[in-house]
N, C-alpha and C positions, 0 to 999 in steps of 0.2 A: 504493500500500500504506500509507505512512506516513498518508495524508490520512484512508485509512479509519478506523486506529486512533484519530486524534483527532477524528473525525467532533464529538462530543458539546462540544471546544472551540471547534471551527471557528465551528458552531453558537449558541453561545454568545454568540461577539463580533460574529455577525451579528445576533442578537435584540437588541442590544445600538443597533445602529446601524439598526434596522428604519425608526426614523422620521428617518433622514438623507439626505441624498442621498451616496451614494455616486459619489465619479467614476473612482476603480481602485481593485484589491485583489489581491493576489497571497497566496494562502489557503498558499504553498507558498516564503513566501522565507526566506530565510540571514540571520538576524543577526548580525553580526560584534562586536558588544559596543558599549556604552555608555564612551565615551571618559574620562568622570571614574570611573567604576570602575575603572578599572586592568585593563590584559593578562590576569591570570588571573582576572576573572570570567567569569560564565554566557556561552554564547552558544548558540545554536538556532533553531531552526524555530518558524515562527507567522503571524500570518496579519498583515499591512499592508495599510492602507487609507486612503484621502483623502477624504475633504468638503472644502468648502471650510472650513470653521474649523479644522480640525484633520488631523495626520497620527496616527495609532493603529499600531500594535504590540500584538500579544496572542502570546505566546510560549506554545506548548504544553505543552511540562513543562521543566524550574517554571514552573509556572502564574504569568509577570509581565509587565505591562502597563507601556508607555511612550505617552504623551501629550504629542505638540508643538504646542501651536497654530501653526496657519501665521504668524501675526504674530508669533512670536517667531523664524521662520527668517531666517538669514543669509545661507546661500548652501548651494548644491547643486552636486556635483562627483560623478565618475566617475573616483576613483583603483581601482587591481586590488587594493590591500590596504589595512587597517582595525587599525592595531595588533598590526602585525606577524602576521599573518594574509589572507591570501592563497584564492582557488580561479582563481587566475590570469585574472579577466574581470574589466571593466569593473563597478564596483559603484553604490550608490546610496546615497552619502553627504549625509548632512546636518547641517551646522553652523547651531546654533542658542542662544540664551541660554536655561538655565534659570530654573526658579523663581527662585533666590537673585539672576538677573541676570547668571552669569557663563557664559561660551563654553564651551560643549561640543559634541561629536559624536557620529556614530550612523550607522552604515551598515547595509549590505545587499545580497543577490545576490538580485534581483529577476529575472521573468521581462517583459518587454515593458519593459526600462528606457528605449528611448527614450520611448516615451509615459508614462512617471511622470515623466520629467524635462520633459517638454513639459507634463503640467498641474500641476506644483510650478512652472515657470517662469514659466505666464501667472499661476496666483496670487500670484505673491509681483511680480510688475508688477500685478497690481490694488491690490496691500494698501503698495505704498510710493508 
């Protein structure tokens, strides 16, 4: 139901990635927030995906996008909560340096999390 109503952004961030290679995307995962924003920002549904350059976030309403290059990730973990936030499973966290240089994170309830954590893991052993 929900995927219908955003059909038009799903769409969007695919047209978007048309000339990439895409290696997963889950058009349908939880983001638990952005760790240097603080506890009471946004958090919602949107669409995640991988190339090999980059991890993508395109959040459905409000309409906001996050961009990790894979060379700036750190390390990937499966804690069950994300700043104090919780749906009680394994999640899809990712620590990584921003822009500025400094350690932040960024999770998610992703569907087939072991296979995002298997191709985040051989690229980040290609890229060190």
């Amino acid at each position: 139901m929900l995927k219908k109503i955003f059909k038009k952004r799903i769409n969007e961030i695919y047209e978007n990635y048309k000339d990439k290679d895409i290696l997963i995307a889950d058009d349908m995962s939880n983001f638990f927030g952005l760790e240097s924003s603080g506890v009471w920002k946004v958090r919602g549904n949107g669409v995640l995906l991988l190339t090999e350059e980059e991890l993508f976030f395109g959040m459905w309403k409000p309409k906001k996008d996050l961009l990790i290059p894979v060379k700036f990730i750190i390390e990937i973990t499966n804690p069950k909560s994300h700043m104090h936030r919780s749906v009680f499973r394994p999640l899809l966290k990712i620590t990584f340096r921003n822009e500025n240089g400094e350690t932040d994170s960024a999770a998610w309830y992703v569907q087939k999390l072991d296979e995002w954590n298997n191709f985040l893991r051989q690229l980040l052993s290609k890229n060190r």
